[in-house]
C-alpha positions, 0 to 999 in steps of 0.5 A, spaced: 500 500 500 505 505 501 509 503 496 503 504 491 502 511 494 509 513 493 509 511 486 502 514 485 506 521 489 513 520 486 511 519 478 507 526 477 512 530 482 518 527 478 514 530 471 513 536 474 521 537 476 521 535 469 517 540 465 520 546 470 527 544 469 526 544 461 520 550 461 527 554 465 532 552 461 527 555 455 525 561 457 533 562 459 536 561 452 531 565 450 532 570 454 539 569 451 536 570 444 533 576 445 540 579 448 544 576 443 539 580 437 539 586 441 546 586 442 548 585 435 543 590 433 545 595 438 553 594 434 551 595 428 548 602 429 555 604 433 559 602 428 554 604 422 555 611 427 562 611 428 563 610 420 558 615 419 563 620 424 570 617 421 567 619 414 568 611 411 560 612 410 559 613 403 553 615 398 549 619 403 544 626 401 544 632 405 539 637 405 541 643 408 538 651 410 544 658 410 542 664 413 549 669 414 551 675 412 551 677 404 555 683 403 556 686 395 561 689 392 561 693 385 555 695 381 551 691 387 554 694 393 552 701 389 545 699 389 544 696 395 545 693 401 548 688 405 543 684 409 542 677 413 539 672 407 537 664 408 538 660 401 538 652 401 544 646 399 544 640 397 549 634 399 551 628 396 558 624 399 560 621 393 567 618 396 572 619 402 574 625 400 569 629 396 562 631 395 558 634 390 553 639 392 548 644 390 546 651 391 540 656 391 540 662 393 536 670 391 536 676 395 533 683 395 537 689 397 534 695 396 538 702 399 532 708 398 529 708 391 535 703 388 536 696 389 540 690 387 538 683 386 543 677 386 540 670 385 543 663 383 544 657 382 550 653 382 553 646 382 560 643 385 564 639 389 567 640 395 574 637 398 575 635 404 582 637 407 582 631 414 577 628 417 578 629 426 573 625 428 566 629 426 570 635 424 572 636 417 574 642 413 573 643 407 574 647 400 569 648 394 568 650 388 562 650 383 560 653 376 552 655 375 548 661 373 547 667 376 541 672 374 544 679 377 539 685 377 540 692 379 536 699 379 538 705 380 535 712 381 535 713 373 533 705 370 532 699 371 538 694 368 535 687 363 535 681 367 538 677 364 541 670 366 549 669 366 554 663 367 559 665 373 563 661 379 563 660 386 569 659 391 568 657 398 571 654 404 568 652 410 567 646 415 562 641 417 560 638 424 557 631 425 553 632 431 549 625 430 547 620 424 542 625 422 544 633 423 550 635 422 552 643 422 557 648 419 560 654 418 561 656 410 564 663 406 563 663 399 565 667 393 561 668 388 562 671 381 558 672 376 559 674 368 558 681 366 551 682 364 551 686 357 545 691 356 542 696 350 546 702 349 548 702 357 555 700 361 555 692 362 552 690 370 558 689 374 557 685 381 561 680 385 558 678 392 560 674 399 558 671 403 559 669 411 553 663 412 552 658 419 549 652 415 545 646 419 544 638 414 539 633 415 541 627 413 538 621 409 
């Protein structure tokens, strides 16, 4: 009789152990699983950050906003003023050391009855000169067209579309995978523009931006 109870205790009490021995070292390798995936997707994005940040991550596009100081020189600094002005870039890093990017910019600037307009829209490259973990200075240069347009108190010039050129030196801050900010100086430099019967429209212009990019 003894021997039938504790068979009848000792069987379903050997099955439960069983049962909860295998339901723990379940529940651990899957806890373990889950780590293991976590940990390697929280590796991955560290690494993909520090190649983003060490400049080893390439074909990334950036669209970006400038605001800065535009001051005019020749025909456009006798009609205007200078004057805080915003304009748009585009990015895209297409090797270690170079990228290619695009300005658009246009501004008024009037001065009592007279003003000058400067408007363009230029494509370029900038070089990088070193990388210094998210720092990195660079030069640029670009080629587009200029639409540059004075008023004086006696007329108003054609508006008429030039080719020209555009110098520039800056740097730019990766502050994380997405924003990047960035101060940049550029010199632009349109071709003179011809007019009927009157002296040709003369004008070159700097400009001293803060830059801020957000990258996809």
């Amino acid at each position: 009789m003894i021997s039938k109870i504790s068979k009848s205790i000792l069987r379903p009490a050997v099955i439960l152990a069983g049962l909860f021995i295998f339901g723990v070292q379940t529940q651990a390798q899957t806890v373990k699983q889950l780590t293991s995936s976590k940990s390697a997707k929280k590796n991955s994005g560290a690494a993909a950050a520090a190649a983003l940040l060490s400049g080893q991550e390439l074909h990334i596009h950036s669209v970006g906003i400038g605001i800065g100081q535009t001051l005019l020189m020749s025909d456009l600094k006798d009609n205007g003023e200078d004057k805080i002005t915003a304009e748009l870039f585009y990015n895209y890093k297409a090797s270690y050391s170079f990228d290619f990017y695009a300005n658009l910019h246009y501004s008024k600037h009037e001065f009592e009855d007279t003003y000058s307009k400067t408007a363009g829209l230029i494509f370029g490259a900038k070089g990088k000169l070193f990388h210094y973990d998210a720092f990195q200075p660079f030069l640029a240069a670009g080629l587009g067209f200029f639409r540059p347009q004075i008023k004086t108190e006696s007329y108003k010039s054609d508006a008429k579309t030039v080719f020209g050129y555009q110098l520039g030196a800056g740097a730019d801050f990766d502050l994380n995978r997405k924003i990047s900010v960035g101060a940049m100086a550029t010199f632009n430099d349109p071709f003179d523009v011809d007019q009927e019967n009157r002296s040709d429209v003369e004008g070159y212009y700097f400009k001293v931006l803060l830059t801020v990019f957000y990258k996809f």
